[in-house]
Structures are given as C-alpha cells and as structure tokens.
C-alpha positions in Angstrom: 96.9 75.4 115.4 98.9 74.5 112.4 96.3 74.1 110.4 92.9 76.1 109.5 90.3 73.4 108.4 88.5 76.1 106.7 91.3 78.0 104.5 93.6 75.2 104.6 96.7 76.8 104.8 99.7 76.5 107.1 100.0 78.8 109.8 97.6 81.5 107.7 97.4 84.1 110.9 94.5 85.4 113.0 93.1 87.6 110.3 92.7 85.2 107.5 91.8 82.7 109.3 89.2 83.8 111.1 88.1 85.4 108.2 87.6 82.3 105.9 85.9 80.6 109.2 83.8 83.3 110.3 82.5 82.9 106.3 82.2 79.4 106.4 80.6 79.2 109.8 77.9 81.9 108.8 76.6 80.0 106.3 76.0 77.0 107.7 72.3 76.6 108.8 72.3 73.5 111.4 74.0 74.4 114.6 77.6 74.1 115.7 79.3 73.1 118.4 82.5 75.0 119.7 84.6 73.7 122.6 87.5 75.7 124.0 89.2 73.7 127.1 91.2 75.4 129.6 91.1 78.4 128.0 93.4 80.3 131.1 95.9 78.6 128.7 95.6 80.9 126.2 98.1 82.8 124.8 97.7 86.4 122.6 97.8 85.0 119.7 94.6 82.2 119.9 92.4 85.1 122.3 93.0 87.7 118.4 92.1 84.6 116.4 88.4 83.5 118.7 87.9 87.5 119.1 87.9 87.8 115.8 86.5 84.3 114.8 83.4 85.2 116.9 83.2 88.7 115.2 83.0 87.1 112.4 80.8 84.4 113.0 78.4 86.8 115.6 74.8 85.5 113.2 76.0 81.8 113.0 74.0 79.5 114.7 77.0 78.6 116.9 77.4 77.4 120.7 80.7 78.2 122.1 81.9 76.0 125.2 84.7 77.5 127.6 85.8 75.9 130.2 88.1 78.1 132.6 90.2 78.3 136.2 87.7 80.5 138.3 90.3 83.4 138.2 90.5 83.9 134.5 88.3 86.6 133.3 86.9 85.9 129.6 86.0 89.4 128.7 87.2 88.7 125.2 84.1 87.0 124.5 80.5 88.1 123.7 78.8 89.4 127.1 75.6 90.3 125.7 75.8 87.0 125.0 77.6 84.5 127.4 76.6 82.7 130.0 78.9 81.9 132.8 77.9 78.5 134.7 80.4 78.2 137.6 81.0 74.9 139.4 81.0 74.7 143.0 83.2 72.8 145.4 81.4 69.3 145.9 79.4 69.3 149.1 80.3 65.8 151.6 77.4 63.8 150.2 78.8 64.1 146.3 82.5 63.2 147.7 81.3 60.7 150.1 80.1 59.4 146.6 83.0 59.5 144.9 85.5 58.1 148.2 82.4 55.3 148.1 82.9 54.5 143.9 87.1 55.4 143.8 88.2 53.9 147.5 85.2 51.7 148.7 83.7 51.8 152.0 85.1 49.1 154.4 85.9 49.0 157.9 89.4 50.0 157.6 88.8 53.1 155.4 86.3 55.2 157.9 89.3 57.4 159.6 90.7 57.7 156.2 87.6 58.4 154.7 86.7 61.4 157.0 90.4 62.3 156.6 90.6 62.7 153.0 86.8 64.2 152.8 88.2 67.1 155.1 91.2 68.0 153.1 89.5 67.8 149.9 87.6 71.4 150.3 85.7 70.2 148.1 88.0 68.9 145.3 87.1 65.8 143.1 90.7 66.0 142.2 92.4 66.3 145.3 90.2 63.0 146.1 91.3 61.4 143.3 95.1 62.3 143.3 95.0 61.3 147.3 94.0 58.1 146.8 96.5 57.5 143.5 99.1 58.5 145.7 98.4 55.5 148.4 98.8 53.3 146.2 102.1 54.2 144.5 103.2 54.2 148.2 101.1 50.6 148.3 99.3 51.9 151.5 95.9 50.4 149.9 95.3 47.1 148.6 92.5 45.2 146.5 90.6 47.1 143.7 89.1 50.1 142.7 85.9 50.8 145.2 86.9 47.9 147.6 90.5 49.0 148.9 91.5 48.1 152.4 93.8 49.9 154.5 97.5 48.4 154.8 99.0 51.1 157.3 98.2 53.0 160.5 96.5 55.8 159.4 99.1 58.4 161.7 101.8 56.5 159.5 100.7 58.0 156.3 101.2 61.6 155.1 98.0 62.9 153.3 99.6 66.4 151.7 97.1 69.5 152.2 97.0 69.9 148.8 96.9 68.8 145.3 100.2 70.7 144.4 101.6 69.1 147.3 100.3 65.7 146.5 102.1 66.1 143.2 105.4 67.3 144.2 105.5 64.5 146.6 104.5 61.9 143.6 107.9 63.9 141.7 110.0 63.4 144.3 109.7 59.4 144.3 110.5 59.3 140.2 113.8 57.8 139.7 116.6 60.7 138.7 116.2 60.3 135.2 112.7 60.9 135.0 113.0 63.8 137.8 115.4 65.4 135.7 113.7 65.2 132.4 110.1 66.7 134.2 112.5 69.6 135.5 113.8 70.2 132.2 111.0 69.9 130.5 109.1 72.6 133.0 112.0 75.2 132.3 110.9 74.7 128.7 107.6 75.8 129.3 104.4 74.5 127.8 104.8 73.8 124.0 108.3 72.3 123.2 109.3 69.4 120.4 111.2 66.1 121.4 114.1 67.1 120.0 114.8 70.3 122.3 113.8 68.1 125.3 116.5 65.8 124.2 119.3 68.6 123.7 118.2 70.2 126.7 118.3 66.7 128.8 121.7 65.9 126.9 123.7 69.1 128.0 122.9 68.5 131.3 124.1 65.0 131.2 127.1 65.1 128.7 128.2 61.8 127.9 132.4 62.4 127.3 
C-alpha cells in the first residue's frame, strides 16, 4: 500500500491509516464491499493495519471478503462475526466438466481423461496446469475443448502434482529465463526491476 485513499498520505502507518478509514468507512450509510485475496500472503504489517481497520470500522455497514490457503488461520478477524465458507475438492462429475470444456471429449482423450481426473484429487488447477503443460510439450493438438491426442499415452509424463507440473514447465525455459526466475525467487516476493537487474547482472558479469 503506498497510498491510503482515505488520508492520502504516503506510507502514513497502520495507526493513522486505519484511523482516517475506520472514520470514513463509519460514516458511510450504503454498504461496502471489502476484498482481501490470498490473505496467507500477509505480512505483520497489513494483518495491524485490517486489525485495526476493522476495529475501527466494527458499526460500518461493511462486508469483508477473504479468500485463504485452508491452513491459514484468520483469527485476526471478527469471530463473532465471520463466516468461514470452505471449498471442497471438486467431485468427478464437476472435473469431468471442466476436462469436457478445457480438453474436449474425443476418442483419443478417454485414457487421458481418466488419467488426469485421477491425479487431480480434486484440483481445478492441477487440471488446468496438466493440460497447459501438453501443449508446451505439443502432445495435444486442435483447440481449446476439442484437442486430440498426438502421443501414446505411456510416452507422456503427467507429474503428480501441481508443484511438480511447474518445476517441470521451469526446467524447459531457456537459461536466461531460468536464471532470472531463480534469482528473482531468492529475492522473495516484493522486489523492484532494478534489484532484479543487479542481482541478474552479478551473476552474469559482462568483462
């Protein structure tokens, strides 16, 4: 946040912030929508500012929308007053559906169907990052819901996993770009262009 949009200054800190928010959000009559995505991201500083946002703010007529991994534990919110909604793995039917809208549902795809279904646990994404992955390796052909099958199905590696599907999908980018995700993951999250750059550069020097 570099911003508030309520006090309008730089970098103003959890305590005015929240502060000049929590005011402005009270007295507002129609209700408010809040949306906080992938909030196992947060770090100490933006869990003080909400904490005390909501504090603040506890009589607004506000709705406040987290979404979460399944191991993070909110209990810096409200619990007289949340409402945890969690999402289930997908049963077959709903990713049958989605292998029949992403993939398609032709003759060559049945094995691979069932294949992909049973490694999925579940997972819309695993689904989804399976079937990007055959065709960077151009094991699919045609277009999106009406792919056919190129290659044997025991000649292609479905990973068991999405992390494994993705360190696969890192190890075909050409050095360069392999080198720059690896620095850029040392990094951390948050990092400007230009300490990418130096980072990249020392490791590449160019006398």
């Amino acid at each position: 946040m570099n911003q508030c949009p309520a006090c309008k200054h730089d970098n103003p800190g959890p305590a005015r912030c929240c502060n000049q928010c929590g005011q402005a959000l009270a007295g507002k009559t129609e209700l408010g929508v809040l949306l906080l995505e992938d909030r196992h991201w947060a770090d100490a500083g933006s869990i003080e500012f909400f904490q005390s946002l909501f504090e603040c703010a506890a009589n607004a007529p506000l709705l406040v929308l987290c979404n979460h991994r399944s191991d993070y534990i909110m209990d810096w919110l409200f619990q007289a007053t949340t409402e945890e909604i969690a999402l289930d793995a997908l049963d077959e039917s709903a990713i049958d559906d989605l292998l029949n809208e992403l993939l398609g549902d032709g003759d060559s795809l049945q094995d691979l169907r069932a294949l992909i279904r049973d490694r999925s646990g579940g997972n819309p994404y695993f689904v989804e990052e399976a079937i990007r992955s055959l065709l960077e390796r151009q094991a699919l052909t045609g277009t999106k819901g009406n792919y056919r099958l190129e290659q044997p199905l025991n000649r292609l590696q479905i990973p068991e996993s999405v992390q494994a599907i993705l360190a696969a999908r890192i190890d075909r980018l050409p050095a360069t770009e392999k080198q720059t995700l690896h620095a850029a993951a040392v990094l951390g999250k948050r990092f400007g262009e230009t300490l990418l750059g130096a980072v990249v550069d020392s490791e590449n020097p160019r006398w």
